[in-house]
mmCIF file of the N, C-alpha and C atoms, coordinates in Angstrom:
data_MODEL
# 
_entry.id   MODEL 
# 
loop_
_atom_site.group_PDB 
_atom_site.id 
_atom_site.type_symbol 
_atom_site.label_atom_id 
_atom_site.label_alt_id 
_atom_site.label_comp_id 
_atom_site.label_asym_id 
_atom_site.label_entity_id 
_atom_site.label_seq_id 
_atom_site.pdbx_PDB_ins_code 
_atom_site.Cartn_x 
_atom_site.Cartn_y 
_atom_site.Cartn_z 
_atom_site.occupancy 
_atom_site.B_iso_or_equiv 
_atom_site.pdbx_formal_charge 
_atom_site.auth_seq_id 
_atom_site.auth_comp_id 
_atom_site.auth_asym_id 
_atom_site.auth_atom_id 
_atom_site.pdbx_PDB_model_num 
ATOM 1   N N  . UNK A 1 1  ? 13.076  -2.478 -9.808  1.00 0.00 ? 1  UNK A N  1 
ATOM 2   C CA . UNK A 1 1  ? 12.210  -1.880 -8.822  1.00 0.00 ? 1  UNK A CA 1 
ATOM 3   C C  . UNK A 1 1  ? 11.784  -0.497 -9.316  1.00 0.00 ? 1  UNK A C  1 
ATOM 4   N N  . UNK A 1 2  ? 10.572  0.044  -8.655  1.00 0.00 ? 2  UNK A N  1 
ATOM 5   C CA . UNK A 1 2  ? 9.884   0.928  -9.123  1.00 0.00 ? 2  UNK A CA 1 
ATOM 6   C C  . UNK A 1 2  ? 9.508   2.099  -8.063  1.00 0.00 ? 2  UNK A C  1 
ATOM 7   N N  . UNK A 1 3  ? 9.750   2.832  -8.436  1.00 0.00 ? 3  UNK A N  1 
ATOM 8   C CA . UNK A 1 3  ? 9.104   3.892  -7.119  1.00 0.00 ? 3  UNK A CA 1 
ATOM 9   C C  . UNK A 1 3  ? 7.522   3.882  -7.216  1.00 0.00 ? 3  UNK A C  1 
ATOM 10  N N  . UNK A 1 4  ? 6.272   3.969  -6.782  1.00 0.00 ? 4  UNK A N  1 
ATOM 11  C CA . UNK A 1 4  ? 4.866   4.157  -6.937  1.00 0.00 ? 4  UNK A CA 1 
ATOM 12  C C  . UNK A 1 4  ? 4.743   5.713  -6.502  1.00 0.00 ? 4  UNK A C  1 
ATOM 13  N N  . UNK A 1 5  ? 4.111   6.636  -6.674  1.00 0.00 ? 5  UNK A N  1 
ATOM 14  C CA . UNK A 1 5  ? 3.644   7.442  -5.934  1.00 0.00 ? 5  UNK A CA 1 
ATOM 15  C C  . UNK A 1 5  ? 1.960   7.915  -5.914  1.00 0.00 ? 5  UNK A C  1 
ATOM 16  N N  . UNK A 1 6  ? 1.137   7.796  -4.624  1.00 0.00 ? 6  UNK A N  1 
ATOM 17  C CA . UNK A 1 6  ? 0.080   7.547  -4.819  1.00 0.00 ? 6  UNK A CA 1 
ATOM 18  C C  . UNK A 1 6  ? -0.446  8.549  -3.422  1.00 0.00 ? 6  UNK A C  1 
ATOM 19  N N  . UNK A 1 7  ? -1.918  9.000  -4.106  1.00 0.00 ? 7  UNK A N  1 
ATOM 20  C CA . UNK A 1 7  ? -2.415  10.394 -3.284  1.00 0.00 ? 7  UNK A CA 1 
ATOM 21  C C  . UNK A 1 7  ? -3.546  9.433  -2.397  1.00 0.00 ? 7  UNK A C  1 
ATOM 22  N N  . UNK A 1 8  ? -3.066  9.358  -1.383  1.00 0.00 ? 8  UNK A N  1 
ATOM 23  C CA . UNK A 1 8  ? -3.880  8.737  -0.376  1.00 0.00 ? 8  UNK A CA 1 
ATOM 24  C C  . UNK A 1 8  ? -4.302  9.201  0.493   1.00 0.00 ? 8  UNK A C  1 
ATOM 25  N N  . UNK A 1 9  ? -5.343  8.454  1.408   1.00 0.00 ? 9  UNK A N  1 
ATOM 26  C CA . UNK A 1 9  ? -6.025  8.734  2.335   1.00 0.00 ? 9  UNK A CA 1 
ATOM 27  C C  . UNK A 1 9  ? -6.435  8.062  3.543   1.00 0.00 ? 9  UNK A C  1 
ATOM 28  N N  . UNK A 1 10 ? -5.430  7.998  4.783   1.00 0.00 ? 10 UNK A N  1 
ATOM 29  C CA . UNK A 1 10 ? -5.563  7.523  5.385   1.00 0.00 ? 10 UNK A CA 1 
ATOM 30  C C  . UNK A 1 10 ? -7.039  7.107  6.054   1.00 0.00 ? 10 UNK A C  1 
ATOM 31  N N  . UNK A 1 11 ? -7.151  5.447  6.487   1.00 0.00 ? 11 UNK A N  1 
ATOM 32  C CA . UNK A 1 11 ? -8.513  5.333  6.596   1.00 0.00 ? 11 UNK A CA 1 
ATOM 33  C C  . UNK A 1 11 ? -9.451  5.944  7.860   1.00 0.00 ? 11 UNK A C  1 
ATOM 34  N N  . UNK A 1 12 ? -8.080  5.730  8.777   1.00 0.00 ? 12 UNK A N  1 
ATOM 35  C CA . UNK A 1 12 ? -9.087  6.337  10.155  1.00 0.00 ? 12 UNK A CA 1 
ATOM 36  C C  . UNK A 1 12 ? -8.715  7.884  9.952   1.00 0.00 ? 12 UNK A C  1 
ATOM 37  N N  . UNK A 1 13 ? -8.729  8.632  9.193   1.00 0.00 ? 13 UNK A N  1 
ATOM 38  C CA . UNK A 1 13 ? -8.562  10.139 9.390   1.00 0.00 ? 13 UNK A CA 1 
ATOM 39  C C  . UNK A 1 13 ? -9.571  10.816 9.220   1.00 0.00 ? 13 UNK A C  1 
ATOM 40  N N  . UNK A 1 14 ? -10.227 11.941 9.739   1.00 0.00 ? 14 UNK A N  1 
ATOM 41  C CA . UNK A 1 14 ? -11.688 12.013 9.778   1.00 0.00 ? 14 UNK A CA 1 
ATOM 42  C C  . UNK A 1 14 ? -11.656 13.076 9.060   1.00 0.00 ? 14 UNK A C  1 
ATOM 43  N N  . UNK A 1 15 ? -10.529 13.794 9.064   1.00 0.00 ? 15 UNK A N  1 
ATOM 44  C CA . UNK A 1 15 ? -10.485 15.005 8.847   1.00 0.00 ? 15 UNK A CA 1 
ATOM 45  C C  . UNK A 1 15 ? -9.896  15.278 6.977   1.00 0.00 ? 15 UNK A C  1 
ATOM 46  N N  . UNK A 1 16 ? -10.188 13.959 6.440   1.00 0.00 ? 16 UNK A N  1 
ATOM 47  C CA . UNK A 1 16 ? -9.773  13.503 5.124   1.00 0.00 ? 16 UNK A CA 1 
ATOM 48  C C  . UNK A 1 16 ? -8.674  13.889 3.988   1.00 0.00 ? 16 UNK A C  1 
ATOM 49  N N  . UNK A 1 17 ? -7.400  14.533 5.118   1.00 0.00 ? 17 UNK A N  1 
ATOM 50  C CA . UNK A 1 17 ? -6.305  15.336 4.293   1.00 0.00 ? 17 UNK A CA 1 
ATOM 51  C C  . UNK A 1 17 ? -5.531  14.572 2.927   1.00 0.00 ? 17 UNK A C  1 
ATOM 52  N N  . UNK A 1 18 ? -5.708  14.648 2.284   1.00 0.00 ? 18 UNK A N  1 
ATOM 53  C CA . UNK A 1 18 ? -5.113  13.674 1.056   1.00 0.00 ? 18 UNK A CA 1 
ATOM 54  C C  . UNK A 1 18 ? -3.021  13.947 1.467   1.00 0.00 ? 18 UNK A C  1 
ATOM 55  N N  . UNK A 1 19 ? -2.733  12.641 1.317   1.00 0.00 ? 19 UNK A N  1 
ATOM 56  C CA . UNK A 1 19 ? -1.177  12.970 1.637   1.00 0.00 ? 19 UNK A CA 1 
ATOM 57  C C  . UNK A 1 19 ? -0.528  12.693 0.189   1.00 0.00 ? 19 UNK A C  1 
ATOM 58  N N  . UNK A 1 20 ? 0.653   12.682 0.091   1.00 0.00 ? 20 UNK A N  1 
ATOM 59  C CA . UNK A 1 20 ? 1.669   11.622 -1.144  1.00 0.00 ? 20 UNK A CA 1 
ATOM 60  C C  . UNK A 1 20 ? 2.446   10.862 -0.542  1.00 0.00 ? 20 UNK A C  1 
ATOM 61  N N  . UNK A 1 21 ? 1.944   9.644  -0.865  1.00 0.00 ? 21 UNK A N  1 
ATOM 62  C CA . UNK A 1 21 ? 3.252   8.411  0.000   1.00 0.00 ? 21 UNK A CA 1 
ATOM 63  C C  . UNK A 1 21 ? 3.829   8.136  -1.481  1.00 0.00 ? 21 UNK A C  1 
ATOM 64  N N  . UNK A 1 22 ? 5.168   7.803  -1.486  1.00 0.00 ? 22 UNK A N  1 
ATOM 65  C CA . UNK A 1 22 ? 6.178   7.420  -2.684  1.00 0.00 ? 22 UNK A CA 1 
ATOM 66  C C  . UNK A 1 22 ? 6.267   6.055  -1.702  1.00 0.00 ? 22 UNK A C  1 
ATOM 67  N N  . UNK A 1 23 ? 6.582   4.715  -2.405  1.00 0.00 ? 23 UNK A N  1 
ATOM 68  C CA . UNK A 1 23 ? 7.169   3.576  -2.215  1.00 0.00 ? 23 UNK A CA 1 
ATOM 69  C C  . UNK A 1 23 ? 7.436   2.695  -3.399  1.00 0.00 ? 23 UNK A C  1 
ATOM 70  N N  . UNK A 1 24 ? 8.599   1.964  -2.500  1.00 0.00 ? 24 UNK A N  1 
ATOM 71  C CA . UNK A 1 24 ? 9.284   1.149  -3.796  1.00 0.00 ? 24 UNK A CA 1 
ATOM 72  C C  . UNK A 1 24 ? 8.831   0.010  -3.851  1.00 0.00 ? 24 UNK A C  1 
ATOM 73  N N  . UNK A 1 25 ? 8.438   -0.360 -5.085  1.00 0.00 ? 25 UNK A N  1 
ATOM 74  C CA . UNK A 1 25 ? 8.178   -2.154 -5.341  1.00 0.00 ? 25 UNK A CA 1 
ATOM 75  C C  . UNK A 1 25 ? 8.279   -2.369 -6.423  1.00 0.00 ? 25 UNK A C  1 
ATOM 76  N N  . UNK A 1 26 ? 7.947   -3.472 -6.903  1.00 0.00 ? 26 UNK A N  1 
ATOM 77  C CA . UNK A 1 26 ? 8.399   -4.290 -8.148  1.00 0.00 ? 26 UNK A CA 1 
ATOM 78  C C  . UNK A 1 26 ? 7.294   -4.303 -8.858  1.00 0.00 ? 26 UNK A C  1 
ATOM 79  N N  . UNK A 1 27 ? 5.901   -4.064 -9.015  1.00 0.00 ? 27 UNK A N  1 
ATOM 80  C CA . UNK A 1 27 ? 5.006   -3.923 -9.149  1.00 0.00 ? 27 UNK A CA 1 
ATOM 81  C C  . UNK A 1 27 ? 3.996   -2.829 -8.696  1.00 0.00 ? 27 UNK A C  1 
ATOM 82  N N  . UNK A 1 28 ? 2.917   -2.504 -9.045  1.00 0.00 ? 28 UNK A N  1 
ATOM 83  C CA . UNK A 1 28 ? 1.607   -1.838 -8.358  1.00 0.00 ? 28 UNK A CA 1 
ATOM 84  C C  . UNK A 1 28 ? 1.033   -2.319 -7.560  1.00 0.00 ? 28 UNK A C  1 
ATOM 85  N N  . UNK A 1 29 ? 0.734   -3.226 -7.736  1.00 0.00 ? 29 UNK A N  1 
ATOM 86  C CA . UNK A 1 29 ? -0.089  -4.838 -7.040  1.00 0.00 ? 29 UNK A CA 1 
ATOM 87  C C  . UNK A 1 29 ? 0.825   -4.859 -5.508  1.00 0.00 ? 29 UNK A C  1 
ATOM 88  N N  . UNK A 1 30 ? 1.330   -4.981 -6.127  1.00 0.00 ? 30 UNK A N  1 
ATOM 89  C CA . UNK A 1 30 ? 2.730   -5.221 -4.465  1.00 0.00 ? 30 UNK A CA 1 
ATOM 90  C C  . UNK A 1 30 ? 2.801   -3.959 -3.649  1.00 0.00 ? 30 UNK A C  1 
ATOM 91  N N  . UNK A 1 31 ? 2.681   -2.633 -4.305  1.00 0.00 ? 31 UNK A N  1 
ATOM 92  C CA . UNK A 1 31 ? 3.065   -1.323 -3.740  1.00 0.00 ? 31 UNK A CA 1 
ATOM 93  C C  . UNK A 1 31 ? 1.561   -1.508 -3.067  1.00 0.00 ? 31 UNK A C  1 
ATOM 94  N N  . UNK A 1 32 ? 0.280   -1.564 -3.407  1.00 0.00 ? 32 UNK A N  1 
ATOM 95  C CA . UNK A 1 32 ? -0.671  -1.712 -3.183  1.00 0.00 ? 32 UNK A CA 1 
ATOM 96  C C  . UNK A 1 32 ? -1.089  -2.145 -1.798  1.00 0.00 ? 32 UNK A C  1 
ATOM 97  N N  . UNK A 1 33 ? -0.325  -3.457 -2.098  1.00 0.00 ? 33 UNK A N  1 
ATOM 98  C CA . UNK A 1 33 ? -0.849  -4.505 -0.674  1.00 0.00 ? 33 UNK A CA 1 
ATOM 99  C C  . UNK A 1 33 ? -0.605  -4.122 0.103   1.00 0.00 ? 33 UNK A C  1 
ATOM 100 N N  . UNK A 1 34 ? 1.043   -3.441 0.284   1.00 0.00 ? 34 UNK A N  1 
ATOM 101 C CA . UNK A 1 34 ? 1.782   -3.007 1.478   1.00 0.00 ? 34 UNK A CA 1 
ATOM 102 C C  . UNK A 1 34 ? 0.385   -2.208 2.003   1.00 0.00 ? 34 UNK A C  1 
ATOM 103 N N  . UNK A 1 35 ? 0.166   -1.224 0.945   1.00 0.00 ? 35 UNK A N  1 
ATOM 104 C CA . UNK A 1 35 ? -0.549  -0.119 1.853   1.00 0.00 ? 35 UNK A CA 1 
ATOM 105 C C  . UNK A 1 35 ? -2.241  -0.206 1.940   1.00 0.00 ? 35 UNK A C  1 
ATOM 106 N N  . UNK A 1 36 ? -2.601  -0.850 1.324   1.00 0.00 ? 36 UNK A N  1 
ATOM 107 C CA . UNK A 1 36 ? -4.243  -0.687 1.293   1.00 0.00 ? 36 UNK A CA 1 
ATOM 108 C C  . UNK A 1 36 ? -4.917  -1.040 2.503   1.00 0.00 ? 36 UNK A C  1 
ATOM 109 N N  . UNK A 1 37 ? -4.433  -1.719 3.753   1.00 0.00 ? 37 UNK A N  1 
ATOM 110 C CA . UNK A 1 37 ? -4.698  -1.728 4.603   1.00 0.00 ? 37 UNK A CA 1 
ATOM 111 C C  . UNK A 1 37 ? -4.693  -0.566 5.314   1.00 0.00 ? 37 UNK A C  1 
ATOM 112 N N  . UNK A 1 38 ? -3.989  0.117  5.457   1.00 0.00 ? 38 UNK A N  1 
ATOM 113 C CA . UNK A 1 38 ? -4.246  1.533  6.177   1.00 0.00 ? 38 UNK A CA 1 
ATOM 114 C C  . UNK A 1 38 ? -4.813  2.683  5.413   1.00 0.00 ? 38 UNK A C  1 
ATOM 115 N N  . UNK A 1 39 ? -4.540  2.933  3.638   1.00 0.00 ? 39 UNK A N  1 
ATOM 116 C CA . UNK A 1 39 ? -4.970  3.859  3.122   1.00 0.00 ? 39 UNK A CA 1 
ATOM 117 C C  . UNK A 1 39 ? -5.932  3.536  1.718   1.00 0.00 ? 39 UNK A C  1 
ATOM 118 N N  . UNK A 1 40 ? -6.846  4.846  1.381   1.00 0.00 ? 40 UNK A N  1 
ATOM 119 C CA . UNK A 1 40 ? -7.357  4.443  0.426   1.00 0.00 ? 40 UNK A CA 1 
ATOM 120 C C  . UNK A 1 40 ? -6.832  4.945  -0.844  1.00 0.00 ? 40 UNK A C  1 
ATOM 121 N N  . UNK A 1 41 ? -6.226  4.206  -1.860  1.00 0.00 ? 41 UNK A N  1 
ATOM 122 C CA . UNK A 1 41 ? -5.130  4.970  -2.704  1.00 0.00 ? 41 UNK A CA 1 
ATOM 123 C C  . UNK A 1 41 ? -5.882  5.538  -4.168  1.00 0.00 ? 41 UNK A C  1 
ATOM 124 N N  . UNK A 1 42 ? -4.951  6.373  -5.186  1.00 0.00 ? 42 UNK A N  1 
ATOM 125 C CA . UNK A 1 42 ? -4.978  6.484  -5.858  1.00 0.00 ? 42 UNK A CA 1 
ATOM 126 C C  . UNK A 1 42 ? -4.140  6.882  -6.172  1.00 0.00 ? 42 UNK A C  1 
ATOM 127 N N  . UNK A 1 43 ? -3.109  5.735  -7.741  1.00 0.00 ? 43 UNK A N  1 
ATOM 128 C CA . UNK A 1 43 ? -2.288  6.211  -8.644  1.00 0.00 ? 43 UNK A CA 1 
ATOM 129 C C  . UNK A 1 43 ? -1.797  7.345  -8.542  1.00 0.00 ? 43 UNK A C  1 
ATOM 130 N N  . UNK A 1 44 ? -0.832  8.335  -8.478  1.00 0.00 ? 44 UNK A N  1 
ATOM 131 C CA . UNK A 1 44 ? -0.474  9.347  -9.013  1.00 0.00 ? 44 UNK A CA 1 
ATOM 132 C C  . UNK A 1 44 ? 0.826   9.579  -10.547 1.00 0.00 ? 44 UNK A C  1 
ATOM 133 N N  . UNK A 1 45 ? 1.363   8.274  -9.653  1.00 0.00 ? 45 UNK A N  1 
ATOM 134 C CA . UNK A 1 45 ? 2.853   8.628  -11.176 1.00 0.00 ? 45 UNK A CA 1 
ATOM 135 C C  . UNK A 1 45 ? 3.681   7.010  -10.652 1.00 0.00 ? 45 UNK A C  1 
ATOM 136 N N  . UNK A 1 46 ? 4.490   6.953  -11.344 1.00 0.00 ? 46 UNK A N  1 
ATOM 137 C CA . UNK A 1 46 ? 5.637   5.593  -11.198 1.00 0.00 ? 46 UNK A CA 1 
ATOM 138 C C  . UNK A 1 46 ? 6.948   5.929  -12.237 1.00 0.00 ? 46 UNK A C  1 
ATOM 139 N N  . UNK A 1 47 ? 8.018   6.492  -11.288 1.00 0.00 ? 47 UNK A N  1 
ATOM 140 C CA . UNK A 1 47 ? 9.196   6.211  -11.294 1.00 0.00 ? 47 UNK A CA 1 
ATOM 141 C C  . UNK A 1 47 ? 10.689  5.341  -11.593 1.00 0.00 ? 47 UNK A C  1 
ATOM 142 N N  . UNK A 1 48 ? 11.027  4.920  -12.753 1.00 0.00 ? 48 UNK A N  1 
ATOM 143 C CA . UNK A 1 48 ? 11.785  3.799  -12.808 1.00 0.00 ? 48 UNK A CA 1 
ATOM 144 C C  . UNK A 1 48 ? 12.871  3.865  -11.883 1.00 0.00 ? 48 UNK A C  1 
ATOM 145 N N  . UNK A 1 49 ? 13.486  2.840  -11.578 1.00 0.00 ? 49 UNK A N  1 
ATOM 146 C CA . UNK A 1 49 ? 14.449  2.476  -10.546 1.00 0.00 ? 49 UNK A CA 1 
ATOM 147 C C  . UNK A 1 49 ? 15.344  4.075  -10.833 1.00 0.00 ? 49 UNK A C  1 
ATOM 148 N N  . UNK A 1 50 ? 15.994  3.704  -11.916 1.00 0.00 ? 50 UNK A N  1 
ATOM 149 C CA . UNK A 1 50 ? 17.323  4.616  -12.025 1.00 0.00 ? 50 UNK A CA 1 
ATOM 150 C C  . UNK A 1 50 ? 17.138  6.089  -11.967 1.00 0.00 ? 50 UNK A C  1 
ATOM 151 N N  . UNK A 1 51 ? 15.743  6.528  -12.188 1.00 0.00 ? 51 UNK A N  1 
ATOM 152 C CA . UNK A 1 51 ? 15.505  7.969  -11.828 1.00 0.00 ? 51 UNK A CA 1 
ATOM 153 C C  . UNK A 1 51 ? 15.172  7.818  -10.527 1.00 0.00 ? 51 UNK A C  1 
ATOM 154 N N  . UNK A 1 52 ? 15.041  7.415  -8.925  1.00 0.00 ? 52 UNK A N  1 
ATOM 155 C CA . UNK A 1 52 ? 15.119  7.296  -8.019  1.00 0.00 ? 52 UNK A CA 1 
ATOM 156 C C  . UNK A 1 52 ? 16.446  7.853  -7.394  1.00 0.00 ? 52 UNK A C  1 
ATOM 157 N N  . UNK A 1 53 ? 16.211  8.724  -6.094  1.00 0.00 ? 53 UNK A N  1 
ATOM 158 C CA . UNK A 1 53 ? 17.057  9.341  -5.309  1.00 0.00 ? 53 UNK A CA 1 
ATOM 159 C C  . UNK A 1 53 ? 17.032  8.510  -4.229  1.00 0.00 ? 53 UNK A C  1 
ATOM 160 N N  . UNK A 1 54 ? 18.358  8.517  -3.176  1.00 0.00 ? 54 UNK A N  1 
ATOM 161 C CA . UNK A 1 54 ? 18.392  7.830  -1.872  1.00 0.00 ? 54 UNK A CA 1 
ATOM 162 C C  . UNK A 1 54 ? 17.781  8.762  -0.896  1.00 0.00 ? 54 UNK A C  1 
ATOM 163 N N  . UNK A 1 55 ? 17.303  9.875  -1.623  1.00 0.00 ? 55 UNK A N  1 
ATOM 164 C CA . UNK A 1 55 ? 16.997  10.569 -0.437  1.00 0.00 ? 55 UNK A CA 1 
ATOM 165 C C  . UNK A 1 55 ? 15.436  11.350 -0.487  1.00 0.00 ? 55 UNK A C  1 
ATOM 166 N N  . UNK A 1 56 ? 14.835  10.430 -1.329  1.00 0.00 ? 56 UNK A N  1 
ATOM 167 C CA . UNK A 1 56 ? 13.001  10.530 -1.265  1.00 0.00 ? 56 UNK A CA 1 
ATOM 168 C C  . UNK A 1 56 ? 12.893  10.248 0.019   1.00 0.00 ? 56 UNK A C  1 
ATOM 169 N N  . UNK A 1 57 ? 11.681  10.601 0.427   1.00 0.00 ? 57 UNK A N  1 
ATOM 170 C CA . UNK A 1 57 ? 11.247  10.132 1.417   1.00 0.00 ? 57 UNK A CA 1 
ATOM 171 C C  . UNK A 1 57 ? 10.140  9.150  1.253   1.00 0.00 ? 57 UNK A C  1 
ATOM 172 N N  . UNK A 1 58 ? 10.450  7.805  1.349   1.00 0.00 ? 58 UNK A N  1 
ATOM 173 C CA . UNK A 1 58 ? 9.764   6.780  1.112   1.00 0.00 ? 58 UNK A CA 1 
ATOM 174 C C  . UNK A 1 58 ? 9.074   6.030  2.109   1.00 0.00 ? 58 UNK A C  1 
ATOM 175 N N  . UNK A 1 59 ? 7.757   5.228  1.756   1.00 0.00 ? 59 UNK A N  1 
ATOM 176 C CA . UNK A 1 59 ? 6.917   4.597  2.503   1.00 0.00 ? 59 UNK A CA 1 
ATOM 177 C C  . UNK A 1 59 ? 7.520   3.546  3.271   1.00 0.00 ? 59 UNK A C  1 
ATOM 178 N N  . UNK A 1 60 ? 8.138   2.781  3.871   1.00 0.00 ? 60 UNK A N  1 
ATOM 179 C CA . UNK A 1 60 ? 8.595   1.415  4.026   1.00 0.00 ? 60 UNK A CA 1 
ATOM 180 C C  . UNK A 1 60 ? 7.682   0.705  4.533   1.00 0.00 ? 60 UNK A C  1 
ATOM 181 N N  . UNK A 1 61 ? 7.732   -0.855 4.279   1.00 0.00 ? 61 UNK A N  1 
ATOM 182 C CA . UNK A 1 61 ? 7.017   -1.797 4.863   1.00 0.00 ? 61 UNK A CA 1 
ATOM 183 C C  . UNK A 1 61 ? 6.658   -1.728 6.092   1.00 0.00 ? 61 UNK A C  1 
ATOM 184 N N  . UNK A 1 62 ? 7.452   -1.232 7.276   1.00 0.00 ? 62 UNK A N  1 
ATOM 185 C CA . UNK A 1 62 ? 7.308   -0.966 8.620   1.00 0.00 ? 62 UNK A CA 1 
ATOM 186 C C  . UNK A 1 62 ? 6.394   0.220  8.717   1.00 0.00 ? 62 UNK A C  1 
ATOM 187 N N  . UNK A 1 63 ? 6.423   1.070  8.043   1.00 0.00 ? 63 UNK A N  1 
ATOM 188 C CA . UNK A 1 63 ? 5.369   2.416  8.615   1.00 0.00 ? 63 UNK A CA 1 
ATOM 189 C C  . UNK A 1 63 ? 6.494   3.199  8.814   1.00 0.00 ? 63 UNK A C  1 
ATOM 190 N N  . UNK A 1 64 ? 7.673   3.125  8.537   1.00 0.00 ? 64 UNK A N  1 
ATOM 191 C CA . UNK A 1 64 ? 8.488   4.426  9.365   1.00 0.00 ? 64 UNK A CA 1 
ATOM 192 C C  . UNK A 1 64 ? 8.761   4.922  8.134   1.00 0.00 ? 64 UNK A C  1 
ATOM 193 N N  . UNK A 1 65 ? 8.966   6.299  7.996   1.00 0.00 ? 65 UNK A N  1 
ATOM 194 C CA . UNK A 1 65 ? 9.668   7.256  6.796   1.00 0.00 ? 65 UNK A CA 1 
ATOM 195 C C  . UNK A 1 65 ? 10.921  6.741  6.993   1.00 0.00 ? 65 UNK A C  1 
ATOM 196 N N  . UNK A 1 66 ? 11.317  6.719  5.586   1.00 0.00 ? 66 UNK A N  1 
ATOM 197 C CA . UNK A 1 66 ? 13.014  6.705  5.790   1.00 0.00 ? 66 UNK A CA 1 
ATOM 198 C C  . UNK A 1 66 ? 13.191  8.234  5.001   1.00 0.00 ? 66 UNK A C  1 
# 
């Protein structure tokens, strides 16, 4: 698994603040899907598993920060 981290932009935000969501997947493609429905992304960096902390604050599938 992979951390993604990608400078996005939520779609309904009018006010167009670019954020950083970090999330984990096994792929880009996959980190992607989760989110392209709500944001419009762009690449920033990717993380291998073992340089990963438990205590990023990561995207999850649900929408909630962990």
């Amino acid at each position: 698994m992979t951390q993604f981290i990608f400078a996005a932009i939520r779609r309904t935000d009018l006010s167009n603040r670019i954020q950083k969501i970090r999330i984990n997947a096994d792929t880009e493609l996959q980190a992607r899907a989760i989110l392209a429905r709500e944001f419009v992304l762009v690449l920033a960096g990717k993380i291998p598993e073992k340089n990963t902390s438990k205590f990023d604050r990561t995207f999850t599938q649900g929408g909630i920060y962990a």
